[in-house]
C-alpha positions as CSV (number, residue, x, y, z in Angstrom):
1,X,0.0,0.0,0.0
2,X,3.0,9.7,-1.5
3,X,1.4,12.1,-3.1
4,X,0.5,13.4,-6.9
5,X,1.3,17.1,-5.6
6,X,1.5,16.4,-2.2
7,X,3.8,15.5,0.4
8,X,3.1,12.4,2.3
9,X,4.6,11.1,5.8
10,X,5.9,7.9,4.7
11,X,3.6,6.0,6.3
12,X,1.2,7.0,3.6
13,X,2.5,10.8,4.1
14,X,0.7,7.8,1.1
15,X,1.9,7.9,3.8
16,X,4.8,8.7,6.5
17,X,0.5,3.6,5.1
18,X,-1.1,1.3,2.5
19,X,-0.4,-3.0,4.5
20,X,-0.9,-6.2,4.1
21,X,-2.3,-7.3,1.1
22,X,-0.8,-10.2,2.2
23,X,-3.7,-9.2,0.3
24,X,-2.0,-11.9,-1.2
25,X,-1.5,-9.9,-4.4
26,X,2.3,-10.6,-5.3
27,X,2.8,-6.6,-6.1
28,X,0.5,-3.9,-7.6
29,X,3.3,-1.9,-8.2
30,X,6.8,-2.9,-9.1
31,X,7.4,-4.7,-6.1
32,X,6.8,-7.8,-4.4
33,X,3.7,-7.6,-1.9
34,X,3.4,-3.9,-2.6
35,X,-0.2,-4.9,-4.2
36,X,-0.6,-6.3,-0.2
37,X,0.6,-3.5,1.8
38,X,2.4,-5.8,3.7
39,X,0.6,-9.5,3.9
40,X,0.0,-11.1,7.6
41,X,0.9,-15.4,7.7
42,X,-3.1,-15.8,9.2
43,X,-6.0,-13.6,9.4
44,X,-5.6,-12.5,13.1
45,X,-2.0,-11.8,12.8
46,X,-1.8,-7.9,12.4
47,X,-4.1,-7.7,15.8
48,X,-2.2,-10.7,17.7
49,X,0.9,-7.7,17.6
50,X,0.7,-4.0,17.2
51,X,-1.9,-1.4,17.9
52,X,-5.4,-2.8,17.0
53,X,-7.7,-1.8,14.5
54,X,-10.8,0.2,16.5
55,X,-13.5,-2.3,15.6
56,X,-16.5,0.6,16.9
57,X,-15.6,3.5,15.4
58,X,-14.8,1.9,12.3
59,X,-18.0,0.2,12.3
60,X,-19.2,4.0,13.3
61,X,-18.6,5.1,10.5
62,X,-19.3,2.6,7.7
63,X,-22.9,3.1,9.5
64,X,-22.9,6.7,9.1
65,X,-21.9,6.8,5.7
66,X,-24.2,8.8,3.0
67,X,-26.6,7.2,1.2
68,X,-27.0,8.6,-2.8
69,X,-30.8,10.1,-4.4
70,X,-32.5,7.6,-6.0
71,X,-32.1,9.9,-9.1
72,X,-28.1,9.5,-9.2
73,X,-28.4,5.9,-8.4
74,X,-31.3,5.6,-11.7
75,X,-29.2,7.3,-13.6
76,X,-25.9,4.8,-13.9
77,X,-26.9,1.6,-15.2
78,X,-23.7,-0.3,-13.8
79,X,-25.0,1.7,-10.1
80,X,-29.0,0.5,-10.7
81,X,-27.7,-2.9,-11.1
82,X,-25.9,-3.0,-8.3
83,X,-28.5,-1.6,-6.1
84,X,-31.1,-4.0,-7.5
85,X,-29.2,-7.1,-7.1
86,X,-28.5,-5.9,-3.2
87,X,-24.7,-6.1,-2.9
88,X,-21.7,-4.8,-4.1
89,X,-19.5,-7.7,-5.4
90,X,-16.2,-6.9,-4.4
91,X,-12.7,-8.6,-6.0
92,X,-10.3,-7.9,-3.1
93,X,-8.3,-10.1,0.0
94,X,-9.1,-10.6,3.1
95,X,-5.7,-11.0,4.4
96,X,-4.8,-7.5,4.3
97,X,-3.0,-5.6,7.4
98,X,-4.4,-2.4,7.1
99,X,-6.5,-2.6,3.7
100,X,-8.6,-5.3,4.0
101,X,-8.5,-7.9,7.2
102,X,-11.2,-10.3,8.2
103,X,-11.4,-10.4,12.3
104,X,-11.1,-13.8,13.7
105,X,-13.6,-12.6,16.3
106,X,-16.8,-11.8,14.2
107,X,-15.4,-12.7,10.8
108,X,-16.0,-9.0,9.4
109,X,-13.9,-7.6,7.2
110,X,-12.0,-4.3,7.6
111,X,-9.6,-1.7,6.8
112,X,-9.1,0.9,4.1
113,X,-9.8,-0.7,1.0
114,X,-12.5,-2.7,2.9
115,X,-14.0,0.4,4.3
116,X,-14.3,2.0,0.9
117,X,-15.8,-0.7,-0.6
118,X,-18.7,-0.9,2.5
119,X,-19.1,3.1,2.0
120,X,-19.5,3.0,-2.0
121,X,-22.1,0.2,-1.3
122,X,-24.2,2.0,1.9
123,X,-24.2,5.2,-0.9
124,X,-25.8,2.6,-3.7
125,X,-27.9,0.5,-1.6
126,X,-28.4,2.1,1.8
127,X,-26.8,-0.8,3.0
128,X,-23.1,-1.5,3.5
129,X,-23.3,-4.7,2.1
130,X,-20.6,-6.6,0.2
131,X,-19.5,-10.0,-1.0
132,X,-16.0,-10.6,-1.2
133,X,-14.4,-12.6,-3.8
134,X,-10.6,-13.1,-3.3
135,X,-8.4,-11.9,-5.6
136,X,-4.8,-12.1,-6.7
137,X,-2.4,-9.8,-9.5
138,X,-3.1,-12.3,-11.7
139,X,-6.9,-12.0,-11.8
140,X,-7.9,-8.8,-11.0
141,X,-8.8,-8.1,-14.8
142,X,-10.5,-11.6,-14.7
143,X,-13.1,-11.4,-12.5
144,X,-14.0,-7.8,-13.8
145,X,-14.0,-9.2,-17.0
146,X,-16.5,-12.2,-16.7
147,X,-18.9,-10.4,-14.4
148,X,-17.7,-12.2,-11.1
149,X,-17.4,-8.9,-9.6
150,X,-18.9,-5.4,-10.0
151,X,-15.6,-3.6,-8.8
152,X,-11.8,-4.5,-7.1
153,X,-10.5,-2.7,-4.3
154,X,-7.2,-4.5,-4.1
155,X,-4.0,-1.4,-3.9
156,X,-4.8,-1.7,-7.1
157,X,-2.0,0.1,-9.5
158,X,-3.5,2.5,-12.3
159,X,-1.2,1.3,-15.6
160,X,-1.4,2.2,-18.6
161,X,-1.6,-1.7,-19.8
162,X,-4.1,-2.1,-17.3
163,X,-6.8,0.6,-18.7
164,X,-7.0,-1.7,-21.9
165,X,-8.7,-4.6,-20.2
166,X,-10.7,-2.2,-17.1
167,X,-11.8,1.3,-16.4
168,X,-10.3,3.0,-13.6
169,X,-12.2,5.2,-10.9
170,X,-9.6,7.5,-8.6
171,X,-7.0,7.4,-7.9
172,X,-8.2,6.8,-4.1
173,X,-4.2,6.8,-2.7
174,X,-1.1,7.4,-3.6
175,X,1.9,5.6,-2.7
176,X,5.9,6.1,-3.4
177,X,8.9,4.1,-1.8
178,X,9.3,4.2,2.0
179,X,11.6,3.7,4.6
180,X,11.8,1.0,7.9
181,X,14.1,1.4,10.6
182,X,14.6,-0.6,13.7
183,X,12.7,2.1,16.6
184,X,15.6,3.3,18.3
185,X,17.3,4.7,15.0
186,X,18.1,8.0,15.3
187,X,20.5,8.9,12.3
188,X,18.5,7.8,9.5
189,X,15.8,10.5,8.4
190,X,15.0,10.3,4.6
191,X,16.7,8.9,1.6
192,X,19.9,11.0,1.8
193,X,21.2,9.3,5.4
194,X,21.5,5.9,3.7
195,X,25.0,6.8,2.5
196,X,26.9,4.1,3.8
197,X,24.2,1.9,5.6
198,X,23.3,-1.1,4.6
199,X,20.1,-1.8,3.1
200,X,18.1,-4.8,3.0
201,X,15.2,-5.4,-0.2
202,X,13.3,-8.2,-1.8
203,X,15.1,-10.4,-4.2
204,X,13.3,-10.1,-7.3
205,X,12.0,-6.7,-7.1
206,X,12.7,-3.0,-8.2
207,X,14.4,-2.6,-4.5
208,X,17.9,-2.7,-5.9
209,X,17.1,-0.3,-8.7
210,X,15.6,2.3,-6.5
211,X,18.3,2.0,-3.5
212,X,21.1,1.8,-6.6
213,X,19.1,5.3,-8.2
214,X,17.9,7.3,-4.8
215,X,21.1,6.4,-2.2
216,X,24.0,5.0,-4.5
217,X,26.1,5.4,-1.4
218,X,24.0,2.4,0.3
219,X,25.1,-0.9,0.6
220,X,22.3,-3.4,-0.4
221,X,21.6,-6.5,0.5
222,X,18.7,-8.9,-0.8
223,X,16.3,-11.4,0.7
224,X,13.4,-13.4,0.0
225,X,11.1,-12.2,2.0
226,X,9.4,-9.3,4.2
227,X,9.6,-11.1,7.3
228,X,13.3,-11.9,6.7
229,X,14.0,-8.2,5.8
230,X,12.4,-6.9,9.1
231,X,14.0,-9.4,11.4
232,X,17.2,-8.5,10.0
233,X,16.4,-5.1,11.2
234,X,15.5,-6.2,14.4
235,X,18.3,-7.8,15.4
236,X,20.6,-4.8,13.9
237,X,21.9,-6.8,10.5
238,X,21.0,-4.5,8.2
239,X,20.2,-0.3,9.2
240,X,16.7,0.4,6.9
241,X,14.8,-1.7,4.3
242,X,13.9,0.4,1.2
243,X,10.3,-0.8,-0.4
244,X,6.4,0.3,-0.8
245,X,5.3,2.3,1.7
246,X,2.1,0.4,1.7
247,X,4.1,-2.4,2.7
248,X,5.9,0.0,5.5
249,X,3.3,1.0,7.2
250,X,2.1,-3.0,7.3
251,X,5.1,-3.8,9.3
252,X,4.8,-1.1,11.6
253,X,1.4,-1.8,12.0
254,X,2.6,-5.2,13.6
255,X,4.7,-4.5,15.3
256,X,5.4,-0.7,16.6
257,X,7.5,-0.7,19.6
258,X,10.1,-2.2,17.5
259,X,10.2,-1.2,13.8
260,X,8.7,2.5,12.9
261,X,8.7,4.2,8.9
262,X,10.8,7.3,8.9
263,X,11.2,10.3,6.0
264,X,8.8,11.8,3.7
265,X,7.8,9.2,0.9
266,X,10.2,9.1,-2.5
267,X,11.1,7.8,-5.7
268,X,7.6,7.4,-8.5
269,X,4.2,7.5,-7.6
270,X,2.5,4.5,-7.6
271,X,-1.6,5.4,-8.0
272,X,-4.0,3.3,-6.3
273,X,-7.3,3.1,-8.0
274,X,-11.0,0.9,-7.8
275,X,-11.3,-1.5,-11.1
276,X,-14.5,-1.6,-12.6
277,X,-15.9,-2.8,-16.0
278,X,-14.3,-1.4,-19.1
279,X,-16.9,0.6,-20.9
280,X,-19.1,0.9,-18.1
281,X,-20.6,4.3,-16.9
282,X,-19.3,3.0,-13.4
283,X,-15.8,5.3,-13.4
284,X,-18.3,8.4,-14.2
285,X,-20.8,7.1,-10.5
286,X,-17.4,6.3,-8.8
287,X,-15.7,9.4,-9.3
288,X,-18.3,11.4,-8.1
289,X,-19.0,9.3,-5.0
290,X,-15.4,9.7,-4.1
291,X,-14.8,13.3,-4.5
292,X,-18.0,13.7,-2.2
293,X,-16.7,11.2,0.8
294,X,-13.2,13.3,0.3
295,X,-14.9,16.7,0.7
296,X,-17.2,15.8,4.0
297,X,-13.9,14.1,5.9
298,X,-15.2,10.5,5.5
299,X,-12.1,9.6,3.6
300,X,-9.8,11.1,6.5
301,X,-11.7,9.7,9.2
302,X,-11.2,6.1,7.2
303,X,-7.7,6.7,6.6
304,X,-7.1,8.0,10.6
305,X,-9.0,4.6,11.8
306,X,-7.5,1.9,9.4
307,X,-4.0,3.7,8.9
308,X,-3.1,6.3,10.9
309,X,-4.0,5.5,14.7
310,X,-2.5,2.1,14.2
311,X,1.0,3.2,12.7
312,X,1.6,6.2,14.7
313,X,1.3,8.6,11.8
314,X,-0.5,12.0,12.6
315,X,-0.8,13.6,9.9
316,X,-3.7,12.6,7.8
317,X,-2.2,13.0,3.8
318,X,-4.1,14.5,1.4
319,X,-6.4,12.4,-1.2
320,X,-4.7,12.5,-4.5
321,X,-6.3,14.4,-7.7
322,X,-8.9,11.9,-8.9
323,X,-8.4,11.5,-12.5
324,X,-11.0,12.7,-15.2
């Protein structure tokens, strides 16, 4: 799981974080589990370590979310079907840190993308109801494609390749490259105090490229897997690890007291946006519905809930320009 014009606290600051898609998504951007935000090994395991998710005001506020005219809602065809069949079909994960998590204790799903996709289907149906179908990088297109589902909130990556097979509403986030430091780390601040620290970052992903490009001064060192990278950190092996903030803020998420992001977010943007049926008037409904939850502080108070209070990040970003 930044910032088109704006600055973000990595975190999110996009971020200064979007998590765990575990969302089993193997990388909506250029790296691996970036599409996740930072996957958890079981359903529970973001809450079993790390500040909790606030199960009552989030719940709060999905309740409270507007509901559209039943003149907005006639005129969208892909909207009037959803509304009439009763529930949003949703491709997304439920393994999610901070995106999209199912609770062990009452099997409801939550988190950012989770909470967007409950909002956008109170506003349709005047009920936040939603049926998840689970969805990986390599069938996000499908299941928009062959009717499965009616939309994918998944950190879904806006691409150029993409746009071919789906339409795009948003972007709803933004989110660049960010930084993880063991807690008591005091000298490392953004990009420019990795000069001569070592770095750790994924095998098989754009980490080497982007430490190589942003901190050629860094000594990197690869591994296999986010868990590996962190506990390297941990235990002092390695100074920062260099990959999606999304994926960052994940980490923290789990585990706070020892790990923390640190620096404003850097290196390309990496656009977040909700899939929906190519050729559809669905972007046109979406678009609208998002600017409007953006305006009246919904999306803050989401992002504050799911992201913020459980990574330590006070300041709440600002949504990117949605595209038109």
């Amino acid at each position: 799981m930044t910032v088109l014009t704006h600055r973000r606290k990595l975190a999110v600051s996009a971020i200064a974080l979007i998590a765990s898609m575990g969302m089993l998504l193997s990388g909506c951007g250029s790296q691996n589990g970036s599409d996740t935000g930072a996957s958890a090994s079981a359903a529970g395991d973001s809450t079993a370590a790390g500040k909790a998710l606030d199960a009552t005001a989030y719940d709060k506020l999905i309740a409270a979310g507007s509901v559209a005219d039943a003149s907005d809602v006639s005129a969208s065809s892909w909207a009037s079907s959803v509304k009439k069949a009763g529930v949003l079909k949703v491709g997304g994960t439920k393994t999610s840190t901070l995106f999209s998590l199912q609770s062990p204790d009452d099997n409801k799903v939550r988190g950012f993308d989770a909470g967007l996709s409950q909002l956008l289907a109170r506003y349709i149906i005047g009920d936040a109801k939603t049926e998840i179908s689970v969805v990986d990088s390599s069938t996000r297109e499908t299941v928009l494609q062959n009717g499965t589902v009616d939309s994918v909130f998944a950190t879904y990556s806006i691409t150029d390749s993409r746009k071919e097979k789906v339409d795009f509403a948003g972007p709803y986030y933004v989110s660049h490259q960010g930084i993880l430091v063991k807690s008591t780390t005091n000298d490392i601040s953004s990009v420019d105090d990795l000069a001569g620290k070592k770095v750790g970052v994924q095998a098989g992903s754009t980490g080497r490229q982007i430490v190589e490009k942003y901190a050629p001064k860094a000594t990197v060192q690869e591994f296999q897997t986010d868990a590996e990278i962190v506990q390297a950190i941990k235990q002092g092996r390695i100074d920062a690890y260099v990959v999606d903030q999304s994926l960052v803020l994940g980490d923290v998420a789990r585990d706070p007291d020892s790990i923390k992001s640190v620096g404003d977010g850097f290196g390309s943007e990496d656009p977040y946006g909700i899939g929906l049926p190519k050729g559809s008037d669905a972007a046109a409904f979406v678009n609208a519905w998002l600017k409007k939850i953006e305006e009246d502080g919904t999306w803050a108070k989401l992002w504050k809930i799911t992201i913020g209070d459980r990574t330590g990040v006070t300041d709440v970003p600002t949504p990117p320009t949605i595209d038109e």
